[in-house]
VOGU-3710 file (C-alpha; in Angstrom, 3 decimals, decimal comma):
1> xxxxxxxxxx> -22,195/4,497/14,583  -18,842/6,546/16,079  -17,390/4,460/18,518  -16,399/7,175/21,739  -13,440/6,554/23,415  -14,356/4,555/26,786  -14,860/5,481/30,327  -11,566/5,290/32,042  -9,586/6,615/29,193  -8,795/9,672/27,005
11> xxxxxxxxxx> -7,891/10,698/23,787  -4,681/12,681/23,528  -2,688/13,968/20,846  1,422/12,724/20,774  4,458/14,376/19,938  8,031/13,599/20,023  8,124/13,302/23,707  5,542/10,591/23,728  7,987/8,794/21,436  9,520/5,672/24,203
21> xxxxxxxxxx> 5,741/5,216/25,214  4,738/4,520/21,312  7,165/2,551/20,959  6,641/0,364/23,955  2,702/0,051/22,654  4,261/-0,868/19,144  6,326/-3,620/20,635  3,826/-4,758/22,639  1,491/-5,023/19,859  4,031/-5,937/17,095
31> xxxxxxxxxx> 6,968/-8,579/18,503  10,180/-7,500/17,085  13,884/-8,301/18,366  15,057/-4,907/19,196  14,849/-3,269/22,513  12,525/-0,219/23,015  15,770/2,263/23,712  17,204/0,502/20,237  14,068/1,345/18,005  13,712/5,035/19,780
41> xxxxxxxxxx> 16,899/5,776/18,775  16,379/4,805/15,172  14,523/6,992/12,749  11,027/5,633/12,905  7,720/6,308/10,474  5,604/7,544/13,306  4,235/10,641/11,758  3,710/12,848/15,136  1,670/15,425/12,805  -1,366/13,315/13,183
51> xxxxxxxxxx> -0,488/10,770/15,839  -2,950/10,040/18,369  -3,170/7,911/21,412  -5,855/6,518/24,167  -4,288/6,908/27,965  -5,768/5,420/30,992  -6,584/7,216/33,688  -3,620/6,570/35,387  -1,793/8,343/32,741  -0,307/4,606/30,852
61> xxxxxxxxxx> -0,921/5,152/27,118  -2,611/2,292/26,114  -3,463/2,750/22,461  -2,239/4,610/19,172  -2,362/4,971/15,526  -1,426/7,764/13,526  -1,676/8,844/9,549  0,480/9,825/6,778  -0,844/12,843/4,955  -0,747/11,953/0,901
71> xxxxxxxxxx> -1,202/15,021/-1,001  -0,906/12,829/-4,535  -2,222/8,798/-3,548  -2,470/7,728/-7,351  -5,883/6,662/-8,595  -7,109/5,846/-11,912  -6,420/8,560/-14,103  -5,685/10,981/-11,004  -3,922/11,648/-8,008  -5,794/12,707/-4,910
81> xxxxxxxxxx> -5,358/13,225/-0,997  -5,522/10,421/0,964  -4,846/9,483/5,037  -2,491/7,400/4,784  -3,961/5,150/8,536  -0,706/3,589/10,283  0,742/2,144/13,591  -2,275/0,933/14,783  -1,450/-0,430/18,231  -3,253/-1,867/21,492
91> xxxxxxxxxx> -1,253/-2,618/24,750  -2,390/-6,161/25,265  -3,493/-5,047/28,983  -6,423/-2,988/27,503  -7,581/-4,843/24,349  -11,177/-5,609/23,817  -12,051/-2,576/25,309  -13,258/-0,667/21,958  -10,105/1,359/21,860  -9,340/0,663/18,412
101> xxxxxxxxxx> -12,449/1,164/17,464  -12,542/4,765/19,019  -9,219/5,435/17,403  -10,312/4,168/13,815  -13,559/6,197/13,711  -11,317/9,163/14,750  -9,189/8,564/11,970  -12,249/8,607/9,481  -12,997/11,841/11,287  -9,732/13,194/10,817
111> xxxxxxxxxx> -9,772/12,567/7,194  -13,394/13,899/6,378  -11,862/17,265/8,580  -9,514/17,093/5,971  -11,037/16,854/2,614  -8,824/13,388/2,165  -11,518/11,397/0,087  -10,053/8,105/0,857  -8,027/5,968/3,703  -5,743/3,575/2,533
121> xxxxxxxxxx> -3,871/0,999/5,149  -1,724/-2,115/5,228  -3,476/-4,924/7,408  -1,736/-6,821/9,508  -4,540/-8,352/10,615  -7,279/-8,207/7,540  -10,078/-9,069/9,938  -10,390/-6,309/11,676  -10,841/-3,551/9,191  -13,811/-4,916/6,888
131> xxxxxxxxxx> -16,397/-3,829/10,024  -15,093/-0,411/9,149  -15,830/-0,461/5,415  -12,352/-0,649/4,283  -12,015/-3,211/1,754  -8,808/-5,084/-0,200  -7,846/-2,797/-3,331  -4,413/-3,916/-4,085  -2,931/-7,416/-4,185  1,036/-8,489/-4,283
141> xxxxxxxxxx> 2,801/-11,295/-4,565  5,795/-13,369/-3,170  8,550/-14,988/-5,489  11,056/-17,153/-4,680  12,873/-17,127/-7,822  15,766/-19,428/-8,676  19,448/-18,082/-9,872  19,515/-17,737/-13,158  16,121/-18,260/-13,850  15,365/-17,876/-17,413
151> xxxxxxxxxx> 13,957/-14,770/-18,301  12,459/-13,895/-22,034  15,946/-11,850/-23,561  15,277/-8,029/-23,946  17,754/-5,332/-25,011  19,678/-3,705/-22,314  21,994/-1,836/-24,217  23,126/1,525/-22,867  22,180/0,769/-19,441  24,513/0,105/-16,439
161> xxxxxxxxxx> 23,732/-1,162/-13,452  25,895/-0,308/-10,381  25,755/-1,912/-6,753  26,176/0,297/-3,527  25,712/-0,198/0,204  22,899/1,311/1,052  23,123/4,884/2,579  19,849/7,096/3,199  21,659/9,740/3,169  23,274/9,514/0,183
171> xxxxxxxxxx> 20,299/7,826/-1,592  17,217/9,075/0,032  16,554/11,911/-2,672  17,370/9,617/-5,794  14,571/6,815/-4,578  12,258/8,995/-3,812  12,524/10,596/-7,485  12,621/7,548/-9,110  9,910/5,937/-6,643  7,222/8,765/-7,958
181> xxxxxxxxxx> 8,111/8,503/-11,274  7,553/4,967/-11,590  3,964/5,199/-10,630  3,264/6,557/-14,425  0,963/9,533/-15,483  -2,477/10,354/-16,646  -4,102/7,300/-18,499  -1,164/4,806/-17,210  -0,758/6,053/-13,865  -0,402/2,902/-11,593
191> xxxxxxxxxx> -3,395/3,476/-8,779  -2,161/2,768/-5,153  1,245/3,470/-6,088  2,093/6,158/-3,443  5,293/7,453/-2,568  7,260/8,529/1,043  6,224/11,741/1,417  8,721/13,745/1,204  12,873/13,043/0,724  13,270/13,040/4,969
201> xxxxxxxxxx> 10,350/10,661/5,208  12,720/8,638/2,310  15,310/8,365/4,536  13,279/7,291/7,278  12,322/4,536/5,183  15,752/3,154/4,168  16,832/3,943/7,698  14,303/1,203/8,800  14,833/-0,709/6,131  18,536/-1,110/7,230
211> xxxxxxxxxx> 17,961/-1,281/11,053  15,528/-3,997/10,429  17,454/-6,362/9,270  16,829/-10,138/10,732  19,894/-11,771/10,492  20,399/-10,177/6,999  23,679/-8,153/5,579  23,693/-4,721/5,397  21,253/-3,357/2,797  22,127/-2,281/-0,731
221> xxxxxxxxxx> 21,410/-0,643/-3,823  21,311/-1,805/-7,145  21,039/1,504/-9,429  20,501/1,467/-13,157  21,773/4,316/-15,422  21,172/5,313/-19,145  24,305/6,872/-19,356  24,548/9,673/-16,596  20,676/9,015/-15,730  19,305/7,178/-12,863
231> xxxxxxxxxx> 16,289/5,201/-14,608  15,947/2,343/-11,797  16,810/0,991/-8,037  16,807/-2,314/-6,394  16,950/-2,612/-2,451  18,087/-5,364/-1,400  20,292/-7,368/1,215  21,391/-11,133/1,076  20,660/-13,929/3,983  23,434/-16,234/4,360
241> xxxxxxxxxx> 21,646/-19,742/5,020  24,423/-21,958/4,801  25,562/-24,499/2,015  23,827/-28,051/1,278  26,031/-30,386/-0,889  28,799/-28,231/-1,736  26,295/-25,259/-2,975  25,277/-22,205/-1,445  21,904/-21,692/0,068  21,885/-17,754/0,796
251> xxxxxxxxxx> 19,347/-15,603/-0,617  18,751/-12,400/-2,372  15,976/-10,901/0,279  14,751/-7,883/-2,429  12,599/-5,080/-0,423  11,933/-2,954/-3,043  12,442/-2,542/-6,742  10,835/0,926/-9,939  12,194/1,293/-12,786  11,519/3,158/-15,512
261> xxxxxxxxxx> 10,592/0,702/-18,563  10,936/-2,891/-18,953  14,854/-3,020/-20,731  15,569/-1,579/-17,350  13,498/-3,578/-15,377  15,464/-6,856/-16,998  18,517/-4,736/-16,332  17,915/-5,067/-12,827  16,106/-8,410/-12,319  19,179/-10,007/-14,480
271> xxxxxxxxxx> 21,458/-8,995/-12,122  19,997/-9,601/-8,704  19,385/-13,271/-9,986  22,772/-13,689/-11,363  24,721/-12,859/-7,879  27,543/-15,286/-6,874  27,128/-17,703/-4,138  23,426/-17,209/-3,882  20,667/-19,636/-4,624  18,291/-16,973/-5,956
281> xxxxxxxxxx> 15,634/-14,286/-5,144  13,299/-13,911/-2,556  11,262/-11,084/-3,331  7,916/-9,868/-1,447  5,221/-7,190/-2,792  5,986/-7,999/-6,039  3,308/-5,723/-7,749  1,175/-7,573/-10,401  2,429/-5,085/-12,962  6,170/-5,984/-12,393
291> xxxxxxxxxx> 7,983/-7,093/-15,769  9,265/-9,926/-14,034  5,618/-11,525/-14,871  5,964/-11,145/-18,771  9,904/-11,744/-18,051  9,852/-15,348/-16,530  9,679/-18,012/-18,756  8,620/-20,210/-16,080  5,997/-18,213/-13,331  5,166/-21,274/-11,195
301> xxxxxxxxxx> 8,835/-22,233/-10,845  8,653/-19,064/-8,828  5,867/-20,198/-6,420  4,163/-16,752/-6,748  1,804/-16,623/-3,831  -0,987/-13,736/-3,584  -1,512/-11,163/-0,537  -4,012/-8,354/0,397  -1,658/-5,396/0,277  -3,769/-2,076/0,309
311> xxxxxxxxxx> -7,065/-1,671/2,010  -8,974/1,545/0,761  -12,194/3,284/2,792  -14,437/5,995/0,653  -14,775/8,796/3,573  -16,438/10,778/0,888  -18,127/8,489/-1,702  -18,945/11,390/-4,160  -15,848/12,637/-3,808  -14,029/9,643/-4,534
321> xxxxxxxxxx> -16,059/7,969/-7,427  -15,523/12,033/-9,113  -11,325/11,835/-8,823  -10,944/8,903/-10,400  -11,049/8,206/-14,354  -13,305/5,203/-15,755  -11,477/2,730/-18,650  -15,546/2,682/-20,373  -17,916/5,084/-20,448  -20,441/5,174/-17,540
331> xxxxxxxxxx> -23,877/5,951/-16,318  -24,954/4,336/-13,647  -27,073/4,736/-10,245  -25,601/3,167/-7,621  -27,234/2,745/-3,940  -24,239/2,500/-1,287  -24,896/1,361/2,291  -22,713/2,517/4,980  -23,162/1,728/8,681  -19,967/2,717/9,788
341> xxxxxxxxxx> -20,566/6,696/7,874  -23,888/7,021/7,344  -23,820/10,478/5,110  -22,608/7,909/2,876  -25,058/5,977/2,652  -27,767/6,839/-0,293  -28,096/6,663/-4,470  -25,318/8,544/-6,698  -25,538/9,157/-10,255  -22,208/8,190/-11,873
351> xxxxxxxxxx> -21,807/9,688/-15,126  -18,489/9,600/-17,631  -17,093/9,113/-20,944  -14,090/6,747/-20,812  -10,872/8,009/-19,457  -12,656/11,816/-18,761  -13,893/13,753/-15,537  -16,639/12,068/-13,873  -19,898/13,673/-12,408  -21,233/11,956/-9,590
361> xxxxxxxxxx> -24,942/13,613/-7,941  -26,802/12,436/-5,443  -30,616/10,998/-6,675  -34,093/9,730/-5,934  -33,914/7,815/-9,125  -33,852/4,276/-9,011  -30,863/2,419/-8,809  -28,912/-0,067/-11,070  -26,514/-1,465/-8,583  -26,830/-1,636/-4,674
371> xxxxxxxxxx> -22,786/-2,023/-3,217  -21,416/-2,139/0,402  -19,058/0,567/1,220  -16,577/-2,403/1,439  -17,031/-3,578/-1,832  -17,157/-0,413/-3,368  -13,535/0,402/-1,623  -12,599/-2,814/-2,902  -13,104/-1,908/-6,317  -12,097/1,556/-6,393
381> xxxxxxxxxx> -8,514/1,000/-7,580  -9,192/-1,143/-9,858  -7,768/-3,921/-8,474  -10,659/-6,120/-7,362  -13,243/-6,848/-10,432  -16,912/-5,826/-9,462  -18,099/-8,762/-10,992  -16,198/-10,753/-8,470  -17,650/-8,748/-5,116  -21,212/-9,661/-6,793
391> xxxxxxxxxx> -20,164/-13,432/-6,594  -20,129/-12,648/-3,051  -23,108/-10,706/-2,761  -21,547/-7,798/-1,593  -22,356/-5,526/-4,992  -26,045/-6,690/-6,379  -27,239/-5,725/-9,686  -30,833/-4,283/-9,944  -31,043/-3,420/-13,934  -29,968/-6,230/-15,815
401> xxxxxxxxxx> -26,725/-5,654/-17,140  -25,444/-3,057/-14,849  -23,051/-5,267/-13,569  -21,225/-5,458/-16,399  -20,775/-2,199/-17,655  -19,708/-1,570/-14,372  -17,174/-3,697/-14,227  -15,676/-2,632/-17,492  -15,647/1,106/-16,290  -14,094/0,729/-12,837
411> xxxxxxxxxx> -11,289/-1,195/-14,413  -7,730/-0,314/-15,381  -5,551/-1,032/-18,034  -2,497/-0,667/-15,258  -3,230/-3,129/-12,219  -3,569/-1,732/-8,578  -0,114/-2,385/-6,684  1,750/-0,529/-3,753  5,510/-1,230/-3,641  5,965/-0,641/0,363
421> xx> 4,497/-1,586/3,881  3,453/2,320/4,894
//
């Protein structure tokens, strides 16, 4: 059921004048050391395009969230549009009042308006969004990886790697190129990894990145070239923590890292763990298709610890299950239930040979699997087996080994990952 926005307050659109009252909701919502005149005079990732907000009668706005607009958010095998749901934010004076409800449901509105098949988010608070059918679709890890940990040797020849302070300016168009082309094409396209869209939003990005920095340095670059080439980029800044026994305890604090192949993914790892006067390399999002995984010749020394990184919602189940690609050939029925969007809700015939176009069709026939429009979100990109939402009992199997074949076809050889808190 769509949740309307309550008595008492009303839904407005913002633009750039509404800026200094977003950003008071933000830092109300989200604690943060700088000031609200110090973050509205930074570039900020508040895309005013599609930013809405919830003001009480008394004109105080209470409540936002906006959307970036993804023309290209990689799936398996495709790329489609997506709404890209972001700065979600409740002035703690008016939670619990169904405001973020209101503005979610608009959002899912928004994108059906649209023809955006899919949301995609980053929780900051995973609880909240299952109610609304989003489920987890892309996982990441932390590393805290020791200097000169070993790595497994690979040839680097005819790459260089050069080390820059950061300057979005300067650098804004040569990430974002290298950012999109690391996320692959066709069969080996990485699903979930999107890109800023567009070079300005780039700089935005880094601009943030730089501003934000917690008692860090300055941020920089680490580029990688094969010969006049940019093939690679590392952003990073280092945290000085002092020295224990005579040895230093500051860290590489890496924020982002593509490349282009693995040689110059060691290219770049090698480096940023062989930095003087550093104890090694804290690194977060670390997608589970980085190199550094088949690199390391000791994982656990790195403590990797898993998090939720990308929750997806299916505005338009048909839609969706016809972008993507399937790793196995497919024909299934498949009953989804859907409180939240009930034209969801019914049977679809799936139907493709492995790695092709699909055809999805609604049906009377009888189904093979019954899924939650969580769980099938969930296992959209890829990234979270069906077999494991059956465990569950989120996906149930009706014809005996549907589940399976299922779970074979909404694989992918290249796991789910997102590089970037969006």
């Amino acid at each position: 059921m769509v949740k309307q926005i309550p008595s008492g307050y009303s839904l407005v659109r913002l633009g750039p004048a509404d800026l200094r009252d977003a950003v008071e909701v933000d830092l109300w919502a989200f604690p943060a050391v700088e000031t609200v005149d110090e973050m509205a005079a930074h570039r900020l990732s508040l895309p005013f395009d599609r930013a809405l907000g919830c003001r009480a009668d008394d004109g105080q706005l209470a409540a936002l969230c906006s959307a970036h607009t993804f023309v290209d958010f990689p799936v398996p095998g495709h790329q489609i549009a997506a709404g890209g749901f972001t700065w979600m934010a409740v002035h703690p004076e008016h939670r619990r009042r169904g405001l973020a409800s209101a503005l979610i449901n608009r959002h899912l509105a928004d994108c059906a308006e649209r023809g955006e098949a899919i949301s995609a988010l980053i929780a900051s608070e995973p609880e909240i969004y299952g109610r609304f059918g989003y489920g987890t679709a892309t996982w990441g890890y932390t590393l805290s990886l020791a200097r000169r940990a070993d790595l497994v040797a690979l040839d680097q020849s005819g790459i260089d790697v050069t080390f820059e302070t950061l300057d979005p300016e300067v650098h804004a168009g040569l990430v974002h190129d290298l950012h999109r082309a690391a996320a692959g094409q066709g069969d080996l396209i990485r699903p979930g990894w999107v890109s800023r869209t567009d070079v300005e939003a780039e700089r935005t990005f880094l601009t943030r990145t730089s501003n934000h920095r917690r008692g860090l340095e300055p941020s920089r670059i680490a580029l990688a070239w094969r010969g006049s080439e940019p093939v690679g980029y590392a952003v990073f800044a280092r945290k000085e923590l002092g020295w224990t026994d005579g040895r230093p305890d500051s860290k590489v604090m890496l924020s982002e890292i593509a490349y282009l192949d693995r040689a110059v993914a060691y290219a770049l790892w090698s480096r940023l763990l062989d930095m003087d006067l550093t104890a090694g390399v804290m690194a977060h999002l670390v997608t589970p298709s980085d190199a550094i995984f088949g690199l390391l010749v000791n994982l656990s020394a790195a403590q990797p610890r898993l998090a939720d990184t990308v929750w997806l919602r299916l505005v338009n189940v048909a839609q969706a299950l016809a972008a993507r690609r399937y790793q196995s050939p497919v024909d299934l029925v498949i009953q989804v239930e859907d409180s939240v969007l009930p034209a969801n809700s019914g049977k679809y015939h799936l139907t493709a040979a492995a790695f092709s176009q699909a055809t999805v069709d609604k049906t009377s026939a009888p189904a093979d699997l019954i899924a939650d429009s969580r769980a099938l979100a969930a296992a959209y990109l890829g990234g979270t087996p069906l077999t494991s939402l059956a465990s569950s009992g989120r996906v149930s199997e009706l014809t005996p080994g549907a589940l399976a074949r299922a779970g074979a076809a909404f694989g992918w050889p290249v796991p789910a990952s997102t590089s970037w808190i969006f």
